[in-house]
C-alpha positions in Angstrom: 25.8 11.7 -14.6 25.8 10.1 -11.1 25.6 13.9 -9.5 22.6 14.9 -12.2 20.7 11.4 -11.1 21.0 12.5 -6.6 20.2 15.9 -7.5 17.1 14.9 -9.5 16.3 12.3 -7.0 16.3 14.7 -4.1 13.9 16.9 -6.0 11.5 13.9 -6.2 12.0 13.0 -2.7 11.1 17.1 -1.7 8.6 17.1 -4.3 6.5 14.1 -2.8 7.2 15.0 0.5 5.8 18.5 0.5 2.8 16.5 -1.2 2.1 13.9 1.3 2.8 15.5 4.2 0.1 17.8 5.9 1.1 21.4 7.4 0.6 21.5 11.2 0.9 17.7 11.8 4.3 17.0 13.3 3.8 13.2 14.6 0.8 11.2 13.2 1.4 8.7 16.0 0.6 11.0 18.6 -2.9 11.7 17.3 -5.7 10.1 18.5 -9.0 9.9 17.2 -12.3 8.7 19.1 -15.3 7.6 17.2 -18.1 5.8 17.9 -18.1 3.3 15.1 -19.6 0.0 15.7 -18.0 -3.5 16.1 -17.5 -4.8 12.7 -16.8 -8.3 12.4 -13.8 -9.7 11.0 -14.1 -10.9 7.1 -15.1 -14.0 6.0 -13.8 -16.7 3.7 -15.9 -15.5 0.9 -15.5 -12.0 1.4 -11.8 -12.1 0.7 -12.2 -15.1 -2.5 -14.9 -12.1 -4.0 -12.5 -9.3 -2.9 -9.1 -12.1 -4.5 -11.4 -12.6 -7.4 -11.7 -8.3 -8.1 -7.8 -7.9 -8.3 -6.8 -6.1 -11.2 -4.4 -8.1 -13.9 -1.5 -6.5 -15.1 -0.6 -4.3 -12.8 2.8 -3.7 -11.1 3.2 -5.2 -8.2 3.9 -3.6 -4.5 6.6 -3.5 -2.2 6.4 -7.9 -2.0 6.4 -8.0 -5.8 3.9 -10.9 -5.3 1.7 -9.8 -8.9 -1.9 -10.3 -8.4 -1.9 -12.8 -10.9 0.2 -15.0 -8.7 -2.5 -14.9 -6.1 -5.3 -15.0 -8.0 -3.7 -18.3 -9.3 -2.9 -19.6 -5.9 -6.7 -20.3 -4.9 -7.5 -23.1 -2.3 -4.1 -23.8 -1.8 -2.9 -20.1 -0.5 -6.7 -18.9 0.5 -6.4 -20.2 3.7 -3.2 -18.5 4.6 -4.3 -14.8 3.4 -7.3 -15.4 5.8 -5.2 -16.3 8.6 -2.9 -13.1 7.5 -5.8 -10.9 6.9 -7.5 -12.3 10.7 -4.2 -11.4 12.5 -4.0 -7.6 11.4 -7.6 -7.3 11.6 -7.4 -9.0 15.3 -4.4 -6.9 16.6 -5.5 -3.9 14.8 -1.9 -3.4 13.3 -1.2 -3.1 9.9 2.6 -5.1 8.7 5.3 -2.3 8.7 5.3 -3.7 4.9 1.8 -3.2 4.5 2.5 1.0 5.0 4.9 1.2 2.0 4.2 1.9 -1.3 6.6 2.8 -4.8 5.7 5.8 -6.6 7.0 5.9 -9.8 6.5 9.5 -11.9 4.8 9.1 -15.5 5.6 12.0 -17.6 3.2 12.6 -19.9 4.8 15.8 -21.9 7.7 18.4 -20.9 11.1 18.1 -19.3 11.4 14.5 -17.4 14.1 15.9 -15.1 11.7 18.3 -13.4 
């Protein structure tokens, strides 16, 4: 059972991989990219209460498993501190290493699951 789950795993793993990864490009890092876009200004209070306010309920949560709901219901008190969170990457123009990640969890719809 334990030897049917890794092999089933590693398919996943090659199946994804061959899907996100593009041909040709060996080390994203390495890449740069010019473009003449203009200064945009970092967001504003109210920009990221509308953009809090548009979350989806009742979805899974990410890599933090912080649910939306939770922040939605934070308001005033935790406002302040995705602003200053939000300010920092935009300043520094790094995302959080945590920020990168994602799950990806396979739905099967019909036919075999182990494929």
């Amino acid at each position: 059972m334990v030897a049917d789950s890794c092999r089933i795993l590693a398919r996943w793993r090659n199946y994804f991989s061959k899907l996100f990864n593009v041909r040709g490009v060996y080390d994203v890092r390495h890449t740069e990219e010019h473009t003449a876009e203009p200064l945009v200004s970092e967001p504003r209070a109210y920009e990221l209460q509308l953009a809090i306010e548009k979350l989806k309920s009742h979805k899974s949560p990410g890599v933090n498993q912080i649910p939306s709901e939770l922040v939605k219901a934070g308001g005033r008190t935790i406002r302040p501190d995705i602003c200053k969170l939000i300010h920092s990457a935009w300043n520094k123009e790094k995302l959080p290493a945590e920020w990168k990640q994602s799950i990806i969890v396979p739905i099967y719809k019909k036919g075999d699951m182990t494929l």
